[in-house]
C-alpha positions in Angstrom: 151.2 73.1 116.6 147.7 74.0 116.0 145.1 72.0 117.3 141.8 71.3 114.6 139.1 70.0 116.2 136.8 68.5 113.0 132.9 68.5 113.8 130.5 66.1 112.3 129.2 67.6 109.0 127.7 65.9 105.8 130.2 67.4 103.5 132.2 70.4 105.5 134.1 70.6 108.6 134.4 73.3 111.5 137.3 74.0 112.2 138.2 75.8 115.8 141.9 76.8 116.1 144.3 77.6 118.6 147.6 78.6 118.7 149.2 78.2 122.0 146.7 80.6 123.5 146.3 82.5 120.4 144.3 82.3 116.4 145.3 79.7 114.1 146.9 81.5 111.4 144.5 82.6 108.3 146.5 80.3 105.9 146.2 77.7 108.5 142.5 78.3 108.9 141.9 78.4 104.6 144.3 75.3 104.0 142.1 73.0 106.8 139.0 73.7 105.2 139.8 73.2 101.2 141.7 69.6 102.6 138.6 68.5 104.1 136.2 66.2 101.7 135.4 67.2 98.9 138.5 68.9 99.2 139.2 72.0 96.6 142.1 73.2 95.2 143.4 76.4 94.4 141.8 76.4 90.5 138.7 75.1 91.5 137.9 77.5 94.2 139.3 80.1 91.8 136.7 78.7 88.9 133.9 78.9 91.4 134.3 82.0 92.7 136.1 84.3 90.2 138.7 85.2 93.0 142.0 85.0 91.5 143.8 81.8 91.7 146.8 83.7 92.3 145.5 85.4 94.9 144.6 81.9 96.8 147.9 80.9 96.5 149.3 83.6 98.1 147.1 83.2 101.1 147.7 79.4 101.2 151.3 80.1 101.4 151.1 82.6 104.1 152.2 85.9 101.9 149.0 87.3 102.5 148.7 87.1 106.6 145.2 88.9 106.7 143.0 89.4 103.6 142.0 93.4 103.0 138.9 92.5 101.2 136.7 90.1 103.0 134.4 90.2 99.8 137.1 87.9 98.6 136.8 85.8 101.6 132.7 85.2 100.8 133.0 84.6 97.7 135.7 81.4 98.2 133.5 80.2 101.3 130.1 80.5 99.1 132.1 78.4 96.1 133.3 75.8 99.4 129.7 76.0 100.2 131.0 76.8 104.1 128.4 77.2 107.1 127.5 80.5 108.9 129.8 79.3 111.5 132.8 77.9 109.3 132.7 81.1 107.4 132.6 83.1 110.5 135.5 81.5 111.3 137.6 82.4 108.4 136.6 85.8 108.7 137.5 85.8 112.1 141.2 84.6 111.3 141.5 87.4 108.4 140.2 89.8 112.1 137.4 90.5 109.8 134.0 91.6 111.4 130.8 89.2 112.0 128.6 88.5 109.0 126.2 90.7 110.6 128.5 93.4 111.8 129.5 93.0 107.7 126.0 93.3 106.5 125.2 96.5 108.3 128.4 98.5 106.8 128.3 97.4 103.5 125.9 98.7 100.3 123.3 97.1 98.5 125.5 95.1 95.8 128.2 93.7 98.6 125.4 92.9 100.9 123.8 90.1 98.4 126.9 88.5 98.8 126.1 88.1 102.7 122.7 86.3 101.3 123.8 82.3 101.4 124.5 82.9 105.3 121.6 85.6 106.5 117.9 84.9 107.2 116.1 86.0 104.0 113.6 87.8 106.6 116.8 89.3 108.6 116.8 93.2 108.8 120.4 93.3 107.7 119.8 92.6 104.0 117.8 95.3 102.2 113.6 94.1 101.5 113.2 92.6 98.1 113.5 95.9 95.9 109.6 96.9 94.4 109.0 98.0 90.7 110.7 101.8 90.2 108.1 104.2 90.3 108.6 107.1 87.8 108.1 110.7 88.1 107.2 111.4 84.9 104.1 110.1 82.7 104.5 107.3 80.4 104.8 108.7 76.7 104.3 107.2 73.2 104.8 103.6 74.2 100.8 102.2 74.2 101.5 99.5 71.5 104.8 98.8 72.7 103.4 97.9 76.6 100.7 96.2 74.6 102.8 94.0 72.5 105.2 92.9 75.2 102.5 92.2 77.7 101.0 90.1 75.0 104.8 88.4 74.8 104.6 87.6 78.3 101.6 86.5 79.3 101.6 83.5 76.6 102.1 80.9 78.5 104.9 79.2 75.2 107.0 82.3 75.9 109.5 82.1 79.0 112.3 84.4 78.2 111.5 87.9 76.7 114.4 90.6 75.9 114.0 94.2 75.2 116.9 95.2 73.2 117.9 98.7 71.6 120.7 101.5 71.9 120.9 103.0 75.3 118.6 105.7 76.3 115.7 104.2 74.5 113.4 103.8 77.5 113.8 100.2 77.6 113.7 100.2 81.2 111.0 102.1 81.4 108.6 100.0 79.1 109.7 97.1 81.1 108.8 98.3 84.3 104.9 99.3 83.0 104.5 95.9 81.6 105.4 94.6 84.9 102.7 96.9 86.4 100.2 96.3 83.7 100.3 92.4 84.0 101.3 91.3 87.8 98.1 90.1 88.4 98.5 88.0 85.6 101.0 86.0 88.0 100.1 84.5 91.2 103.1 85.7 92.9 103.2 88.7 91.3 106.7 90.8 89.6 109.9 91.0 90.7 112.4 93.7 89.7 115.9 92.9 89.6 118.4 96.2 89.0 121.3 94.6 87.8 122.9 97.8 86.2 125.2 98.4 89.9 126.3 94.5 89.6 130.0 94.5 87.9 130.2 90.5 88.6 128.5 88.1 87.0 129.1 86.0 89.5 127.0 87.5 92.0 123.6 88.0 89.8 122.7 84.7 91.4 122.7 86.3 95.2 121.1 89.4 93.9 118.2 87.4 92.1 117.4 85.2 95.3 117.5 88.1 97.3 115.1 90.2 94.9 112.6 87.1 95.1 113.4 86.6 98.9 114.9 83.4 98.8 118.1 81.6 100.2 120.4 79.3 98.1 121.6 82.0 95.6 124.6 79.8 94.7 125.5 76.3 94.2 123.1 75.9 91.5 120.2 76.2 94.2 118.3 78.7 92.7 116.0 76.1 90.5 115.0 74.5 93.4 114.0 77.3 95.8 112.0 78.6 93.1 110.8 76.0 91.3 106.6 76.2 92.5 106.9 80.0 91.5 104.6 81.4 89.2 106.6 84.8 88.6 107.6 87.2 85.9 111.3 88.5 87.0 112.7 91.7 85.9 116.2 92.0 85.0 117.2 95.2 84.3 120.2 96.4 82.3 121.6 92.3 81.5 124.0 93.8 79.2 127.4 93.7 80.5 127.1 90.2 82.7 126.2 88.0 80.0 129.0 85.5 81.9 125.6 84.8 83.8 123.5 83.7 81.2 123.6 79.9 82.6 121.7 81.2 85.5 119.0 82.4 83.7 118.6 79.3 81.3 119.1 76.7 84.4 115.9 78.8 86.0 114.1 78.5 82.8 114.5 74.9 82.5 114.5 73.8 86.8 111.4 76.5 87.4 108.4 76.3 84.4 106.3 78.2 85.7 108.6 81.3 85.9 109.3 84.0 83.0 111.7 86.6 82.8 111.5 90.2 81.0 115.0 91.2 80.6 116.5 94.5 79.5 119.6 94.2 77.2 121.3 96.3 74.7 122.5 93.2 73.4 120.8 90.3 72.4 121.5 87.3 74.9 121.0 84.4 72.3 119.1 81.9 74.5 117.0 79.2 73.3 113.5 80.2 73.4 114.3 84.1 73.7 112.2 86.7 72.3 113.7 89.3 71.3 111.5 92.7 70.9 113.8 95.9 69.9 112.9 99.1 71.6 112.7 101.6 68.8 113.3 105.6 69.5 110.3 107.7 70.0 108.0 108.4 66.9 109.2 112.1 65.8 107.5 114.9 64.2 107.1 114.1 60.7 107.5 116.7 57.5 103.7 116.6 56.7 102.6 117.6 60.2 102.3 121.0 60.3 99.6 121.8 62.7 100.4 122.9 66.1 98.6 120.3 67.6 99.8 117.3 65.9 103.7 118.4 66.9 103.2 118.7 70.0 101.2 115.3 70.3 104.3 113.3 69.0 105.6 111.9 72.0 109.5 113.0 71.7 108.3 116.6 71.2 105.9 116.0 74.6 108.8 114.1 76.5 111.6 117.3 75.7 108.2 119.4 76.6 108.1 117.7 79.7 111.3 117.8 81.0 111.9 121.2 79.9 109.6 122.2 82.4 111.0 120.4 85.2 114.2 122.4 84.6 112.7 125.4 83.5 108.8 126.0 84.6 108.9 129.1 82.6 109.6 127.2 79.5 106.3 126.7 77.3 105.7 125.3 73.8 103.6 127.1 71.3 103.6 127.8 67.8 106.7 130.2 67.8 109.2 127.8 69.2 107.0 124.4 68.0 109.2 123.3 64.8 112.3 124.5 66.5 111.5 121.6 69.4 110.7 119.3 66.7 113.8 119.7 64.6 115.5 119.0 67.3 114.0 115.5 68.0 114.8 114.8 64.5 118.5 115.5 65.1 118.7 113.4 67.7 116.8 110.3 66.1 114.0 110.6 68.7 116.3 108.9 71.6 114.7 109.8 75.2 118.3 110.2 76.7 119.3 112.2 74.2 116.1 114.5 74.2 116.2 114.5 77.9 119.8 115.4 78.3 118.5 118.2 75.4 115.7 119.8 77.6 118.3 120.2 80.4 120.3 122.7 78.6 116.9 124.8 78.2 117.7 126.5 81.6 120.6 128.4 79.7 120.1 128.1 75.9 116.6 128.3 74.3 115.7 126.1 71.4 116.8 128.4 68.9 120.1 128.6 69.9 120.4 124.8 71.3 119.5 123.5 67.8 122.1 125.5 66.6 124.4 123.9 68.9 123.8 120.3 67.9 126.4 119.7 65.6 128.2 118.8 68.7 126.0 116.4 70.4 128.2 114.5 72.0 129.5 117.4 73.6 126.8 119.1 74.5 124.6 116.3 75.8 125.7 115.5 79.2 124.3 116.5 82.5 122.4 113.3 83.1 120.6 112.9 86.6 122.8 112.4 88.9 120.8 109.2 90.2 121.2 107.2 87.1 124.5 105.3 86.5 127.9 107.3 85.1 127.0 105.7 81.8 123.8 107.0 81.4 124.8 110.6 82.3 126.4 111.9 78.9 125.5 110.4 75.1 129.5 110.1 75.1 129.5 108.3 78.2 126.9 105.9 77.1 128.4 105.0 73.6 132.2 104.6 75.4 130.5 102.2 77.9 128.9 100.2 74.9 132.1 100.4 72.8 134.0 98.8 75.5 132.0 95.4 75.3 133.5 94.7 71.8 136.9 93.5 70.7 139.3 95.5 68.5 138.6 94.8 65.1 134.5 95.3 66.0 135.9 98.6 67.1 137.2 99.8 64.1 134.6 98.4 62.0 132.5 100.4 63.8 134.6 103.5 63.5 134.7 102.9 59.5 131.2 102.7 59.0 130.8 106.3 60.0 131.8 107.1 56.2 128.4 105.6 55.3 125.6 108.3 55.8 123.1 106.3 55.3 124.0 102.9 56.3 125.5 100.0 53.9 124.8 96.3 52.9 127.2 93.9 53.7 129.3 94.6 50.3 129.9 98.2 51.7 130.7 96.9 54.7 132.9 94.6 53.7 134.5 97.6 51.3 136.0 99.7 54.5 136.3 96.3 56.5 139.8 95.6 55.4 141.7 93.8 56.5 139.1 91.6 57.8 137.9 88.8 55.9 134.1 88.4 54.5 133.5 86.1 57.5 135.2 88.5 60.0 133.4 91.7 58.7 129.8 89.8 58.9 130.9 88.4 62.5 131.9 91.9 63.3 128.3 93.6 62.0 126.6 90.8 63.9 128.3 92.2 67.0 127.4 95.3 66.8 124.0 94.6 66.0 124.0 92.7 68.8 124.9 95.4 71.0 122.2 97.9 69.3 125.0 99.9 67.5 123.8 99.3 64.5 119.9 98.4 62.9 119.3 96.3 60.3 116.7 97.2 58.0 115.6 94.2 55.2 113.9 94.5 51.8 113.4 91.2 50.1 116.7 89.6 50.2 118.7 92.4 51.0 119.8 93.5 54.7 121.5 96.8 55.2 122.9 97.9 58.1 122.2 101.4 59.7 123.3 103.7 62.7 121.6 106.3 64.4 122.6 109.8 63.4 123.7 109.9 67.4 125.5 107.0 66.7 127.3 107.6 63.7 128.3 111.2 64.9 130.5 109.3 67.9 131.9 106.7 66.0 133.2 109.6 63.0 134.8 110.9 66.0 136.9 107.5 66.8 139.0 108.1 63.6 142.0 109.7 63.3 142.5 111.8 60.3 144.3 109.2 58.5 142.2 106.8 59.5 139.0 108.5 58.1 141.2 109.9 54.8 141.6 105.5 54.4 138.0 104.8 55.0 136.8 107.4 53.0 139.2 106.1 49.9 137.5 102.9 50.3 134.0 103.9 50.7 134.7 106.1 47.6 135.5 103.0 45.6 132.8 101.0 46.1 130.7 103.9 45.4 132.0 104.2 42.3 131.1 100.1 41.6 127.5 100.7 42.7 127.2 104.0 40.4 129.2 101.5 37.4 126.7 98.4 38.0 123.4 101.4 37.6 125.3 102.1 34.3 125.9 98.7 33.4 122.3 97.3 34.3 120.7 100.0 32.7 119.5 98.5 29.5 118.4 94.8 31.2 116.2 93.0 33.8 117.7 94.1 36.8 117.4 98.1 35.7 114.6 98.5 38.5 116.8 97.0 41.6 120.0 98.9 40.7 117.8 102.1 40.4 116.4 101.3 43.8 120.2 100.2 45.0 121.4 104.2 44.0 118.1 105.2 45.9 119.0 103.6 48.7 122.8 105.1 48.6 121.8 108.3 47.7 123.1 110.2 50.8 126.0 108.4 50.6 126.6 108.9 47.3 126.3 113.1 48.1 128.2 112.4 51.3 131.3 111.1 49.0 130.8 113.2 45.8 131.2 115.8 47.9 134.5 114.6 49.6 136.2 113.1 46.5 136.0 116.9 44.8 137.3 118.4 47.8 140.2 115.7 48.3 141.8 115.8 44.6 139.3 112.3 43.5 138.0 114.5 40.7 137.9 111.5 38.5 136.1 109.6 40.7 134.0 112.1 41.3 133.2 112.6 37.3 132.9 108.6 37.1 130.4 108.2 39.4 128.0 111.5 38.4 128.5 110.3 34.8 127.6 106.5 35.5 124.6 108.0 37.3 122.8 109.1 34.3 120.0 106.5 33.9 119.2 107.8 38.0 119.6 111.5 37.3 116.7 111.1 34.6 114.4 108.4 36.1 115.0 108.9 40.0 116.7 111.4 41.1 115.6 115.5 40.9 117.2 116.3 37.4 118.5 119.7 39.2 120.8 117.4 41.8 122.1 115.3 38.7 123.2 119.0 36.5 124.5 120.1 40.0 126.9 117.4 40.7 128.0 117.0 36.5 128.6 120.1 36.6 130.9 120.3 39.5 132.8 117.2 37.5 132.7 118.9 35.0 134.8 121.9 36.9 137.5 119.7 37.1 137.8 119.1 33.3 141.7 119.2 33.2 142.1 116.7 35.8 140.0 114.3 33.9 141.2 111.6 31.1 139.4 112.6 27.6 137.2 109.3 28.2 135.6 110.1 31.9 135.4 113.7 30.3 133.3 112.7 27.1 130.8 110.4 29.4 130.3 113.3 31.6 129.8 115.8 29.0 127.3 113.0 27.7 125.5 112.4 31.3 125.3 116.8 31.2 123.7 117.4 28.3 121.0 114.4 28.3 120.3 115.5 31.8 120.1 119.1 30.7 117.8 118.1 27.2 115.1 116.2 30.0 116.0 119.7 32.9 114.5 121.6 29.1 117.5 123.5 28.5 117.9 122.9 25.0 120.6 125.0 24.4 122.9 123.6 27.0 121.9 120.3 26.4 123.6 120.9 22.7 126.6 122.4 23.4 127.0 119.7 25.8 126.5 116.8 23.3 128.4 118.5 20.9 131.8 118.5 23.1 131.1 114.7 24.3 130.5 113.8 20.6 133.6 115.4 19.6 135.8 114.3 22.3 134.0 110.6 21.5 135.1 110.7 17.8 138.6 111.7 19.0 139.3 108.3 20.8 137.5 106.2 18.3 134.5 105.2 20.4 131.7 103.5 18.8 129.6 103.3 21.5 130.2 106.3 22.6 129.8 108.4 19.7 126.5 106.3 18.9 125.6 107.6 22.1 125.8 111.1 21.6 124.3 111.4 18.0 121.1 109.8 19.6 121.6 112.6 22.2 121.7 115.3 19.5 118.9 113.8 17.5 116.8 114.4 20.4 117.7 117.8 20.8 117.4 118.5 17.1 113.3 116.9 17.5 112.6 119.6 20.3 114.2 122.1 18.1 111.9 120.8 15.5 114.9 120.1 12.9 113.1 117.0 12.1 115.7 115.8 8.8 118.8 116.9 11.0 117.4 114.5 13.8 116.8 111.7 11.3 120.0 112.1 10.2 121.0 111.8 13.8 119.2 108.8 14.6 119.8 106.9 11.5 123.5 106.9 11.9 123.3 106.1 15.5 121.3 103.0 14.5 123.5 102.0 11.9 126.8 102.1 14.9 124.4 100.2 16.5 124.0 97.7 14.1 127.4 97.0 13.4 128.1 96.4 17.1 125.4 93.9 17.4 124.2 96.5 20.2 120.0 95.3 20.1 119.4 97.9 22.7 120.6 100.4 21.0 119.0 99.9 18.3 116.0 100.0 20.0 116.5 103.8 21.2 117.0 104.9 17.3 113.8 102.9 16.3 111.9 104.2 18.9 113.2 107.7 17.9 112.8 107.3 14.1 109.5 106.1 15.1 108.6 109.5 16.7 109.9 111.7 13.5 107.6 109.5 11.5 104.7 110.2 13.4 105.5 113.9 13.4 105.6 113.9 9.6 102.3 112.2 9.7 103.6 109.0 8.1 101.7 107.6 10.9 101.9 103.8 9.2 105.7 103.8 9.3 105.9 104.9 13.2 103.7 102.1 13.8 106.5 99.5 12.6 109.3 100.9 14.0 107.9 101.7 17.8 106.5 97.8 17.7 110.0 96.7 16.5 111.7 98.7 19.3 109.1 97.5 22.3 109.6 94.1 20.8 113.7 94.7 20.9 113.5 95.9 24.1 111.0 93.0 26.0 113.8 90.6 24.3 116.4 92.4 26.2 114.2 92.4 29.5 114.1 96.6 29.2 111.0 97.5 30.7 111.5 100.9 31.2 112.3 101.0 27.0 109.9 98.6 26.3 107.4 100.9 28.3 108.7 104.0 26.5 108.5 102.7 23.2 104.3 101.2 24.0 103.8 104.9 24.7 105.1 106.2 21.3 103.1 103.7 19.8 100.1 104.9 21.7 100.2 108.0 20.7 101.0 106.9 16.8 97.9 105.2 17.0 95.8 107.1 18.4 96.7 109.4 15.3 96.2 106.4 13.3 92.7 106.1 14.8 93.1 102.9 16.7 91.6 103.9 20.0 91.2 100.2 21.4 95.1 99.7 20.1 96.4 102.6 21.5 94.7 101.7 25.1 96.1 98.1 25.2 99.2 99.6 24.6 98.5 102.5 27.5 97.4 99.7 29.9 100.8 98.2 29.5 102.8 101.2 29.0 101.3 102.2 32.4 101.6 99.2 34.4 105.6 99.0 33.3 105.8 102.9 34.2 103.9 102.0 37.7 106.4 99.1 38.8 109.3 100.8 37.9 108.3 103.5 39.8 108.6 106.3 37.0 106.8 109.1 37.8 107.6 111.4 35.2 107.3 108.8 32.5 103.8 107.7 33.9 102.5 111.4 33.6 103.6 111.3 29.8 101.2 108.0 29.8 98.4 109.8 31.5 98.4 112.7 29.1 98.0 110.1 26.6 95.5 108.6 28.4 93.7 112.2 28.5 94.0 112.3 24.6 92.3 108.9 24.3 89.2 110.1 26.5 88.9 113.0 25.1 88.9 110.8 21.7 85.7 109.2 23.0 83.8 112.1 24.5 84.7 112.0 27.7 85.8 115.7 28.9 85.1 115.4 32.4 87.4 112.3 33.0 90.1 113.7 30.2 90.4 116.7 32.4 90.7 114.4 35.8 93.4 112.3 34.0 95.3 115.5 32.8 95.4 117.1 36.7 96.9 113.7 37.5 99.1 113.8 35.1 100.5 117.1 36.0 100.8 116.9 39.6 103.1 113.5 38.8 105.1 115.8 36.9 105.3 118.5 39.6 106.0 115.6 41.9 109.0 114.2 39.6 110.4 117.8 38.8 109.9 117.6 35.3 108.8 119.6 32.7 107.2 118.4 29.4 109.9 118.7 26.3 108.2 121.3 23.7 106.8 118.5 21.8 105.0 117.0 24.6 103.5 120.7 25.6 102.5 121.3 22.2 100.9 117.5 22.3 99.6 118.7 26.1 98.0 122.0 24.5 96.6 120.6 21.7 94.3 118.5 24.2 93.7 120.9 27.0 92.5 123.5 24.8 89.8 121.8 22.8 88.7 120.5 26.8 88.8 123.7 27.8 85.9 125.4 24.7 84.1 121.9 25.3 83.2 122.7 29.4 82.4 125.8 30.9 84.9 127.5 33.5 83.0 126.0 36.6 82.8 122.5 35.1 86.8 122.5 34.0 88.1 123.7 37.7 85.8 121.1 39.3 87.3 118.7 37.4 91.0 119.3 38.0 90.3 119.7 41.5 88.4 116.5 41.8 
């Protein structure tokens, strides 16, 4: 029988064993000291120390005669709360070594587990670990240091997080904070690594030992640091968010303590704020100097690094945009540029930008002292994926369809079969987890993904799986492109313009794939519905591009998708100035129109051609035109058609110098169209009455209606249309004598032209000519260039 000899504690025993001259067996040993008050059972030693309750019960029923891992065996006497000497004990009985002979052989991360039973002072636990100290400068992060020190040094603010993707230097800026503001603290910074840790459990030990403290467990912690007036690091929270109650029971048992943590995902604790860690600045277009590219700080970093790897390497003019191009490909990310500039030892930036269609493949080589999931981009994103659950996953994985991000309608498109709660659950998780950014305008989010990003999760689909997402993401494409259609005659005209603007790449991204995967009707459907963004948005030359690829596909199209395309063509071709084309174009839609007996349709078209047959100057033929599209109009109760044939008929009156009658018909059509909430036809019909009285000699009415026309043209951001307004503006100064300002006005209004990719009609050069020339006699050559230039 074994002998247990129990010695006075307040709440544990120690228990010496013998066995007829020999040790007590482990169970023996284990079983004693969970009996004894409070006592513990199996699940509650498991619960409170994460060590399998299986794997208790196996030792507690002698299966198990001597534990392998004595890890295990310090975790269940920290949860029992056991002495140095009762826990020597049961390591003894396992014919495990002293805590101390422990200590010395084991690493950094299983030594913290020794902490509860070691002198915080003893040499056999590592010193409190200082801040990192870098190797390289500090790039392109002054506002970011200065904004987060400001976070932390309010004294309202306990808990600060620095979130982003990995490889955004979010360690990094929290480690110069730390430097820039430890005297800010009477006891200074600590730095806790948590990045080796893979058990929450033990964050806890680590913290106490990083402060220097005993009682890392038991809910201790508040206590021993309670008088501490400390920022804590804790670096890399991410993946042991099980210990979040640690870090809120130290915010609330020590006030005068606050913490800058590092997390690619948001921890969600009360009182956090949360500061996201945005990719370096990159090049931009416009800067074209030498100097300025090599300033931005992801050009200096993959500079930098470059020459650690390659001395010989050197920036300069030749290579310069090569270098920056590259940081644009990969978003600006420091990993990503630095895993980049260690391929310069064997490719040169020419032939590494070539190479970067891969790069996932070709960005790995990390430094070998960073962890395995910094050391490759794929590495990095696998380690992030791994966090989520399934259907987060292949959310993820469908979103890749979207080139340039979605709102949570597109989202919810290739979501199936996850539910509209599920699918906004799932984003939220990945937003979390800095795999996606939101961006928000007004009431609108949209979610987004680095190139880097998006490039990785493409490559999580199979081919069926990205032919379904694809399908889906074709479809609501084709609603967005139907609702710019739809909305293109009422109030909300301006946000579905800016909704296509904002899905433009996406639009190109799926255009492009439903033509070469047999969706030519889709393909025709949405180019087609995209005509009031082809003519006010978009360069016309993208919009004829795209029709006319539809258009290819002619026999594959029902005779209604191919009369609205022919329809979308040659409008877009009559405002490109192909006149021609723009005819033969309206012609076929018209015909294939009259063929399926559609009003609307037909209407359409015969507007179309009465254009055409204005900037041939046919003016009865485009009367004709107009005149009958008014009267289709008219019968359908269609009042905003009707305003496009007044506003029409208005300009042939004005042309045939009946200058009275184009007065009445433009102010009926702006007045149809503000009672329809049109303002981009109200706005175009103002500046035909503008010009009507201007030839009427009505100067002051012709600027009331300019200021309006203008300010409509201005918010709906219609660049094209607003250099038409100018030019009239230009008329109306040089009306009052004013040649210096008329020519001013008219360079203005030509570089908006330029700027939209526009050219005037024939009637509107004519109008243009009519004024510049007169200006031109009026001011000598000096005077004139002055005044353009100014």
């Amino acid at each position: 029988m074994a002998t247990l000899v129990r010695m006075s504690a307040p709440s544990f025993v120690s228990v010496q064993c013998e066995w007829q001259g020999g040790h007590v067996p482990f169970a023996e040993v284990l079983g004693a000291q969970m009996r004894q008050p409070p006592s513990y059972s199996p699940g509650l030693v498991s619960r409170l120390s994460g060590v399998p309750k299986a794997t208790i019960v196996n030792w507690l029923e002698g299966r198990v005669a001597r534990p392998r891992r004595w890890q295990d065996l310090v975790r269940v006497a920290d949860a029992m709360r056991l002495d140095r000497h009762e826990t020597e004990t049961l390591l003894a009985a396992a014919s495990h070594g002293s805590l101390a002979e422990l200590a010395r052989r084991a690493d950094d991360a299983d030594r913290v587990l020794l902490a509860p039973w070691l002198p915080s002072g003893s040499s056999d636990l590592p010193a409190a670990a200082p801040l990192p100290i870098f190797a390289t400068p500090f790039l392109g992060r002054a506002a970011e240091r200065a904004a987060v020190s400001a976070l932390v040094c309010d004294a309202d603010v306990r808990v600060v997080t620095l979130t982003g993707f990995a490889g955004t230097g979010k360690t990094r800026l929290a480690v110069e904070v730390a430097s820039a503001v430890a005297e800010s603290f009477r006891d200074g910074v600590a730095y806790v690594a948590l990045a080796p840790l893979t058990e929450a459990a033990l964050v806890p030990e680590l913290v106490a030992q990083a402060l220097g403290v005993t009682g890392g467990s038991g809910g201790m912690l508040p206590d021993a640091l309670a008088s501490r007036h400390q920022l804590i690091v804790l670096d890399n929270f991410e993946h042991l968010l099980a210990a979040l109650p640690v870090v809120a029971e130290l915010v609330a048992g020590a006030p005068d303590l606050t913490f800058l943590i590092t997390s690619r995902a948001v921890l969600h604790l009360y009182g956090e704020h949360q500061f996201e860690v945005a990719p370096l600045p990159i090049p931009d277009d416009r800067e074209t100097s030498f100097e300025e590219v090599a300033a931005s700080p992801a050009v200096a970093l993959f500079t930098q690094r470059a020459r650690a790897v390659d001395p010989s390497f050197r920036l300069g003019p030749a290579n310069v945009g090569v270098v920056a191009e590259i940081c644009r490909r990969l978003d600006g990310l420091p990993l990503a540029i630095e895993l980049a500039a260690a391929r310069t030892t064997v490719l040169g930036p020419e032939r590494l930008l070539a190479r970067l269609a891969s790069r996932l493949g070709l960005l790995t080589w990390g430094a070998r002292d960073v962890p395995a999931r910094h050391q490759s981009l794929h590495a990095t994103l696998d380690w992030s994926l791994a966090q989520l659950d399934d259907p987060v996953r292949r959310l993820f994985a469908n979103l890749s369809v979207f080139m340039s991000g979605c709102q949570l309608d597109g989202a919810e498109a290739v979501g199936s079969p996850l539910g509209s709660d599920e699918v906004l659950d799932a984003l939220m998780a990945l937003v979390d987890h800095s795999l996606l950014r939101t961006l928000t305008a007004g009431d609108e989010t949209r979610f987004v993904m680095l190139e880097t990003v998006r490039a990785y999760a493409e490559s999580l689909l199979t081919d069926e799986e990205s032919h379904l997402a694809h399908e889906r993401a074709l479809r609501y494409v084709v609603d967005v492109a139907s609702a710019v259609e739809r909305e293109a005659r009422g109030p909300r005209q301006g946000e579905w313009l800016d909704r296509a603007d904002e899905e433009l790449d996406n639009i190109r991204a799926l255009l492009r794939w439903s033509l070469d995967h047999d969706e030519a009707t889709s393909a025709a459907t949405i180019a087609a519905s995209l005509l009031p963004f082809w003519l006010r948005r978009s360069p016309l030359v993208e919009g004829q591009r795209w029709l006319d690829l539809a258009l290819g596909e002619a026999e594959r199209l029902s005779a209604a998708v191919l009369a609205a395309t022919l329809h979308a063509a040659g409008r877009v071709a009559r405002q490109s100035g192909d006149i021609t084309r723009a005819e033969q174009r309206l012609r076929e839609s018209l015909g294939v129109f009259e063929h399926l007996g559609d009003e609307a349709g037909r209407a359409r078209a015969l507007g179309g051609l009465g254009v055409v047959a204005y900037d041939h100057g046919d003016l009865d033929r485009s009367a004709d035109y107009h005149r009958e599209s008014l009267e289709i109009h008219r019968r359908r109760n269609d009042s905003a058609g009707m305003a496009v044939a007044l506003t029409n008929l208005g300009e042939i009156a004005r042309r045939r110098r009946r200058v009275h009658e184009a007065v009445a018909l433009q102010g009926d059509s702006a007045s149809l169209f503000a009672a329809a909430g049109d303002a981009i036809g109200q706005a175009a019909a103002l500046t035909n009455l503008a010009a009507s009285q201007l030839e009427l000699g009505a100067p002051d009415e012709a600027h009331a209606a300019l200021v309006t026309a203008a300010e409509l043209w201005q918010r709906a951001g219609e660049r094209s249309d607003l250099a038409e307004c100018l030019e009239l503006f230009t008329a109306l100064a040089a009306h009052r004598q004013q040649p210096a300002h008329a020519v001013r006005l008219a360079a203005a209004a030509a570089a908006l032209r330029q700027a939209a990719g526009t050219t005037p009609s024939p009637a509107e050069a004519k109008r243009h000519q009519a004024i510049i020339v007169p200006l031109r006699r009026a001011m000598d050559a000096t005077r004139f260039t002055a005044a353009w230039q100014d």
